[in-house]
DOKOL-806926 format. One line per field, with one value per residue (C-alpha): residue in three letters; chain; x, y negated, z. Coordinates in steps of 0.001 Angstrom, whole numbers, plus 524288, in hexadecimal, padded with zeros to 5 digits. Layout:
BEGIN
type <- c(ala/...)
mol <- c(A/...)
u <- c(X/...)
v <- c(Y/...)
w <- c(Z/...)
//
This chain:
BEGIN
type <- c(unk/unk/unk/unk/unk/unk/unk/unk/unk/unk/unk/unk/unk/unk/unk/unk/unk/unk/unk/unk/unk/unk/unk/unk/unk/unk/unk/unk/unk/unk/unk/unk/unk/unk/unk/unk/unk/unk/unk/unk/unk/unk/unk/unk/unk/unk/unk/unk/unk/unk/unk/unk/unk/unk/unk/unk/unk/unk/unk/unk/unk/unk/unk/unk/unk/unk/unk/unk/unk/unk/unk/unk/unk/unk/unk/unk/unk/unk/unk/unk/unk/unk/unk/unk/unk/unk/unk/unk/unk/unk/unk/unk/unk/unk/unk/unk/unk/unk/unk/unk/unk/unk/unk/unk/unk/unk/unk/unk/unk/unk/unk/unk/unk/unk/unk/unk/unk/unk/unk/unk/unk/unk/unk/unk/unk/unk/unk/unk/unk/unk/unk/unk/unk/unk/unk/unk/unk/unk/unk/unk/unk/unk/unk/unk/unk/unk/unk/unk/unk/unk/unk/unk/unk/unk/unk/unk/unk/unk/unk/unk/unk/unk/unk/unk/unk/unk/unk/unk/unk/unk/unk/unk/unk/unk/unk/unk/unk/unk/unk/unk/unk/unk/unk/unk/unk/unk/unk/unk/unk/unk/unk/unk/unk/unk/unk/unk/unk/unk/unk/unk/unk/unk/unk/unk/unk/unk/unk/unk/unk/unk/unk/unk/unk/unk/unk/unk/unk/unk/unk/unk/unk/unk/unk/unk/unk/unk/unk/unk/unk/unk/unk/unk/unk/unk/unk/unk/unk/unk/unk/unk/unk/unk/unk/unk/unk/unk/unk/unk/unk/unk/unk/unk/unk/unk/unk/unk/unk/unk/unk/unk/unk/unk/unk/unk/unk/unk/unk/unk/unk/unk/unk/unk/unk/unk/unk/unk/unk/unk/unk/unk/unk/unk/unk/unk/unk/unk/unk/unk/unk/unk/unk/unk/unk/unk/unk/unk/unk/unk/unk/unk/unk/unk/unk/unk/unk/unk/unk/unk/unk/unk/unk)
mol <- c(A/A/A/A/A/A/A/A/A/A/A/A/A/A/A/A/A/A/A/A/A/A/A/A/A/A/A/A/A/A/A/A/A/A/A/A/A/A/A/A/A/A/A/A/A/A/A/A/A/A/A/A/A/A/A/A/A/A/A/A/A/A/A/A/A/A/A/A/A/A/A/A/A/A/A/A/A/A/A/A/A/A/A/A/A/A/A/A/A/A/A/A/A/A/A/A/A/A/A/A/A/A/A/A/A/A/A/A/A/A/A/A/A/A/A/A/A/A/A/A/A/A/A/A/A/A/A/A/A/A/A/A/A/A/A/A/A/A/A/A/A/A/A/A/A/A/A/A/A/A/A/A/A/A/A/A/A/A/A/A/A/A/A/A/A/A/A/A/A/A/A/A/A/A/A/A/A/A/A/A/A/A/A/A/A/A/A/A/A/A/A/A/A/A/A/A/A/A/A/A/A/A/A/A/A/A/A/A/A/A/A/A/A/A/A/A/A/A/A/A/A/A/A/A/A/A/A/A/A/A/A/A/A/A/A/A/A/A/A/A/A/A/A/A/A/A/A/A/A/A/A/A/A/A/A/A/A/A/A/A/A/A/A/A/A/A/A/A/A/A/A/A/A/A/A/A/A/A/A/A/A/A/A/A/A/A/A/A/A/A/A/A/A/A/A/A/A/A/A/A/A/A/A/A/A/A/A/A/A/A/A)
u <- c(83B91/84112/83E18/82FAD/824E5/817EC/80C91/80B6B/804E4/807A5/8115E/815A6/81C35/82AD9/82672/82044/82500/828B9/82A97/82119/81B0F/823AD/83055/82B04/82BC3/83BB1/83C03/83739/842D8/84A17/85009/84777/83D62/83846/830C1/82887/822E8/820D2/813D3/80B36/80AA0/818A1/81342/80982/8123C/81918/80CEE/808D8/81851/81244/805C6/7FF76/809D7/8097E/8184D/814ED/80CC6/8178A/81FE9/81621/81045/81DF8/820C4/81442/8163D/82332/81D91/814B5/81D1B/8255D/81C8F/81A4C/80CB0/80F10/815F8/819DE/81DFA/82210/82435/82F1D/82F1F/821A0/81E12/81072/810A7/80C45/812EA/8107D/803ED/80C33/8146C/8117A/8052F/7F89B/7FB28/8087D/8097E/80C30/81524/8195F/825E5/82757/82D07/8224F/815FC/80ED7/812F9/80D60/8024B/7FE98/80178/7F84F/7EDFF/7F0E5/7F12D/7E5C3/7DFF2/7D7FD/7E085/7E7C1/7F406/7F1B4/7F33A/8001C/8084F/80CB8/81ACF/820B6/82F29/83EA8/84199/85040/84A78/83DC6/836F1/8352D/83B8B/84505/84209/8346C/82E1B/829D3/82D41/833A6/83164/836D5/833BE/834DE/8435E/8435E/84F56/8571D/85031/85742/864A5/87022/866C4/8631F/86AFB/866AC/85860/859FF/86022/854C9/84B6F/8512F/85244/841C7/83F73/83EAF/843C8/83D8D/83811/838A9/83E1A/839B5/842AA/841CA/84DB5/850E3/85F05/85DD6/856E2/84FBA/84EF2/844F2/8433D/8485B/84094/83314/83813/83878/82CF9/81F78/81752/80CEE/815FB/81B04/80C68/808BB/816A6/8134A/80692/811DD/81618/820A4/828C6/82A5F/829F4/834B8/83D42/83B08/840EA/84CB3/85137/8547D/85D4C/8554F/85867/85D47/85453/8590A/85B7D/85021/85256/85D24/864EF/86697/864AE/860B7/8683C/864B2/866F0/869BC/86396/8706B/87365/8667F/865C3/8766B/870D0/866BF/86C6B/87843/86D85/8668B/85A43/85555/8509B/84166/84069/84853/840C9/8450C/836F9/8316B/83FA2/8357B/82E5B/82D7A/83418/82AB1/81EFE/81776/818AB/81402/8089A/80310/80737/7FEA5/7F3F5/7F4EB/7F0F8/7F86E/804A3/80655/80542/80FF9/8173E/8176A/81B5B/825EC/82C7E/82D94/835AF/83E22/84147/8448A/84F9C/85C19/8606F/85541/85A77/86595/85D4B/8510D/84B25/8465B/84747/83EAE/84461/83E4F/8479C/84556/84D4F/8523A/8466E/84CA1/852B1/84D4D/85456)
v <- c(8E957/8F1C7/8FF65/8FBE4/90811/90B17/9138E/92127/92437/92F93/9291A/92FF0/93D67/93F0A/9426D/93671/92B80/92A93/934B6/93DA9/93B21/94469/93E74/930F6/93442/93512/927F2/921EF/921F2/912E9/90C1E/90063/9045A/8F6E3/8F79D/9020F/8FA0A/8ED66/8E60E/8E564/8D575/8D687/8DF33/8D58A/8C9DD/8D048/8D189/8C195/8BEFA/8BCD3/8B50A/8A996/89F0A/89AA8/89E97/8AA44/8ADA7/8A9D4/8B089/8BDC5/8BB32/8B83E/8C823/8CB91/8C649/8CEEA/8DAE0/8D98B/8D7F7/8E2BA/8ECFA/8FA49/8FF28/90B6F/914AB/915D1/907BB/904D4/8F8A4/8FB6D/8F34F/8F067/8EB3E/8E913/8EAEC/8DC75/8DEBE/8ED6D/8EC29/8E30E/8F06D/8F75B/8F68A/8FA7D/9082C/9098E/910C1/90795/90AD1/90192/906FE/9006D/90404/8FF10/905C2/8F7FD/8F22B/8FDBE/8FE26/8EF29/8EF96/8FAB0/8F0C7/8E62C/8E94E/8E705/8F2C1/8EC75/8EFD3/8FDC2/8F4D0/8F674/9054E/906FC/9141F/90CFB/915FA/912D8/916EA/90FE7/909B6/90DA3/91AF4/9198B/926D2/927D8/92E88/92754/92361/9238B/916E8/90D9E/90095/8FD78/8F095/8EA5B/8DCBF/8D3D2/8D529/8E29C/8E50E/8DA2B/8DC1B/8E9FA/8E4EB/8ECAA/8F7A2/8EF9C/8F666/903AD/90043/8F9AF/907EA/90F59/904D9/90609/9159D/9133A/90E75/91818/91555/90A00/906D9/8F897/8F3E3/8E73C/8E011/8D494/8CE61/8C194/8BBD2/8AFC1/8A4CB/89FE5/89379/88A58/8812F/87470/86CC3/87352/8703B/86159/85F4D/85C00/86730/86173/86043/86DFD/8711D/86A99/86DE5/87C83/87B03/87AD2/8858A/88D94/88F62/87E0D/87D66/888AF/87EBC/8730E/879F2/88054/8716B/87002/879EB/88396/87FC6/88CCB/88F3D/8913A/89ECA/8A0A3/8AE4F/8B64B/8BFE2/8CA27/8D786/8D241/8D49C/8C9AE/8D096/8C9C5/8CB49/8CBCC/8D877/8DFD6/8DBE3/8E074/8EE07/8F12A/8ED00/8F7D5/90237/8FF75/8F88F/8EBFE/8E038/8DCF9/8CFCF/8C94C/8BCB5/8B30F/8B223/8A286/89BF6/88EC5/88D3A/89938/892AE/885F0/889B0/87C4B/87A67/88823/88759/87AC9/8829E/88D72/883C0/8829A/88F7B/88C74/8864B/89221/89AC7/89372/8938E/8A29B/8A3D4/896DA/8A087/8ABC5/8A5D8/89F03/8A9B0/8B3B0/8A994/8AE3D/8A1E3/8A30E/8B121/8AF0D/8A5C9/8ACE3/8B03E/8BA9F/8C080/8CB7E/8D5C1/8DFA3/8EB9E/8F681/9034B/90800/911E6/92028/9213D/92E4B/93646)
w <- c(5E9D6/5DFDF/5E732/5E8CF/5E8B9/5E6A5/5EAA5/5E323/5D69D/5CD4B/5C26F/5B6C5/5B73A/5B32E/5A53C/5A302/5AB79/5BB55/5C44C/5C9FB/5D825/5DCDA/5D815/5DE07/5EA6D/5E96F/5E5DE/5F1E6/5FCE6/5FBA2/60610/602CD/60E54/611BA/6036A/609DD/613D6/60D6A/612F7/60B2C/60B18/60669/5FA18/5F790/5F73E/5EDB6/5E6D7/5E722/5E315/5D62D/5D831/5DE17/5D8B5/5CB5D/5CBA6/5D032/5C584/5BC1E/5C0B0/5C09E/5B28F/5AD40/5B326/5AEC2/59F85/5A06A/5A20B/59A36/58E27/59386/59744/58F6D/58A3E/590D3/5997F/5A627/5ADDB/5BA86/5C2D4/5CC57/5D8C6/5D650/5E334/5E296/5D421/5CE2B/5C1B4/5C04A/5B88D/5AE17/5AC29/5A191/59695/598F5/59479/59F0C/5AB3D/5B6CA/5C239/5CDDC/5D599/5E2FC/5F030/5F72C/5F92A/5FD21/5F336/5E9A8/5F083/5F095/5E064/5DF47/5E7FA/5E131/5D303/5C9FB/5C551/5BAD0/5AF63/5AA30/5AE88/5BC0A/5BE7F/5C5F0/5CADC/5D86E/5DCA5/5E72E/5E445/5E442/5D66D/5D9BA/5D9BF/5D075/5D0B0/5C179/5B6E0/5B038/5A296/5A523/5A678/59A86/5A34B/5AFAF/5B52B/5C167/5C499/5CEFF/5D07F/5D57B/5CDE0/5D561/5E171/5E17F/5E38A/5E16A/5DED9/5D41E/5C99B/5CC84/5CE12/5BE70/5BB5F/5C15C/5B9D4/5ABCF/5AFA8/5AFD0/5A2FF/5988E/589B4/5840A/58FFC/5974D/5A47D/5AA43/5B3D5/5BBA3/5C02D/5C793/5C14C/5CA1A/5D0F7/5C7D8/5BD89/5B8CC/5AC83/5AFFD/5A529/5AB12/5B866/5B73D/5AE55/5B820/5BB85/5B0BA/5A6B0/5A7A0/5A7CF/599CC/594F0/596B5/58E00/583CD/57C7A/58552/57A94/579E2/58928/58A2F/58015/58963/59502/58CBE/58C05/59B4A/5A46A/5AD48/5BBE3/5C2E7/5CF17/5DCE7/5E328/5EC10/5F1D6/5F8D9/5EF2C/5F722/5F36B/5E5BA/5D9F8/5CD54/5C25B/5B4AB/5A87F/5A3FA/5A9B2/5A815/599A7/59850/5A024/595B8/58A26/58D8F/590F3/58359/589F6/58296/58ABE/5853A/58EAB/598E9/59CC8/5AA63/5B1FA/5B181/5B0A1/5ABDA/5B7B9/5BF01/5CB57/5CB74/5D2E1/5D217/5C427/5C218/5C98C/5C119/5B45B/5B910/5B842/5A90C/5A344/596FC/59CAC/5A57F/5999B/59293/59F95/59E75/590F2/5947E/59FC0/597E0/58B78/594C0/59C19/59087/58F14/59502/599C1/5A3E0/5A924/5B10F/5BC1E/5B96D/5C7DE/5C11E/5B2CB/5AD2A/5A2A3/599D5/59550/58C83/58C8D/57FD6/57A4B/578F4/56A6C/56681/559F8)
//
């Protein structure tokens, strides 16, 4: 849902960040109506998407790990199509200014429920507001993430919402992406080993597991949902985009392309505090290769814009 919203709350004013309430309220017609009157069990699924599976969790820490290398120490951030906002705290340092940009007010309001409020992380402007028409000054915000394929999930609107995202992100700022290339792949050499070997073979050092699996093909994983309406984009073409616009790419990295797609084995792994820790480290070096981008169900990228050059 790349035109989700959010309750109100003040923001920043035009001199330091996003618009003003008053400009906010322009930004709220879209033809994407049926966000409005989401249930609210449909907000909370969206919510559990990342929890109560071991490959669940993978696939949530693996996001989480991301933004945390990627986020700034300060400034204003925002989370567009934030949905209930489960990766909104990981925006930004301790010292940032959070915002989550949705379409729907339930989902805004369940984030704001939801959220822990034990930590200086967890204080959130909720907007509700269109990312195609994102009621904040542009050039004003220190990092712009949008995961969870709300890029691709935009369609043929997909182009201009990446426009109105880079338009965010001031100089020397960062965008965050999430894309999904293709179906999918897994390591072939994990994928035939018994669930207990995989388990002690992980106690390894990543770095000698990650050379064990190089030695075998990766087996391409089936399509598993419809493509209409959704647009894959390529690394390829983002990194070709930034590189003529003078933006550098800081990370691109395919999410779990090891195991990611084998449920059982993860759950056993989970058992084994230090296996699953290697696991972690294992899914991130194999998926800053680019061999492992082009099938990637989904691939995460850090960008920073050019910093102004001043005289």
């Amino acid at each position: 849902m790349a035109r989700r919203s959010s309750d109100q709350s003040p923001g920043p004013s035009r001199a330091g960040g996003p618009a003003p309430e008053a400009d906010r309220a322009a930004a709220a017609p879209s033809p994407h109506a049926r966000f409005l009157e989401l249930p609210e069990d449909r907000a909370l699924r969206e919510w559990r998407r990342y929890e109560g599976t071991a490959q669940r969790e993978l696939f949530r820490q693996l996001r989480e790990r991301f933004l945390d290398r990627h986020a700034v120490p300060t400034g204003w951030t925002i989370d567009v199509g934030s949905g209930p906002g489960r990766f909104t705290a990981r925006i930004g340092g301790a010292e940032a200014r959070r915002i989550a940009l949705d379409l729907s007010p339930q989902m805004l309001r369940l984030g704001r429920r939801l959220t822990p409020t034990s930590t200086p992380e967890s204080a959130v402007d909720r907007v509700r507001g269109d990312a195609l028409r994102p009621p904040f000054a542009a050039g004003s915000l220190a990092e712009v993430v949008a995961v969870g394929n709300t890029l691709g999930f935009e369609g043929t609107e997909g182009p201009e919402l990446l426009g109105q995202l880079e338009g965010l992100v001031r100089p020397g700022g960062v965008l965050v992406l999430e894309i999904a290339p293709g179906p999918g792949q897994r390591s072939s050499y994990l994928r035939r080993l018994p669930v207990g070997a995989v388990v002690r073979l992980l106690a390894s050092p990543p770095t000698l597991v990650a050379a064990r699996t190089r030695r075998e093909p990766f087996s391409r994983e089936p399509r598993r949902h419809r493509e209409a309406g959704f647009h894959r984009w390529t690394v390829a073409e983002l990194s070709a985009r930034w590189a003529a616009r003078g933006w550098s790419v800081r990370e691109t990295m395919a999410v779990a392309p090891a195991l990611g797609a084998d449920p059982g084995r993860l759950k056993e792994i989970a058992r084994a505090s230090r296996s699953w820790a290697h696991l972690l480290e294992l899914e991130e070096e194999l998926g800053r290769e680019p061999a492992r981008w082009p099938d990637a169900a989904a691939v995460l990228l850090a960008a920073q814009r050019a910093a102004r050059i001043t005289s």
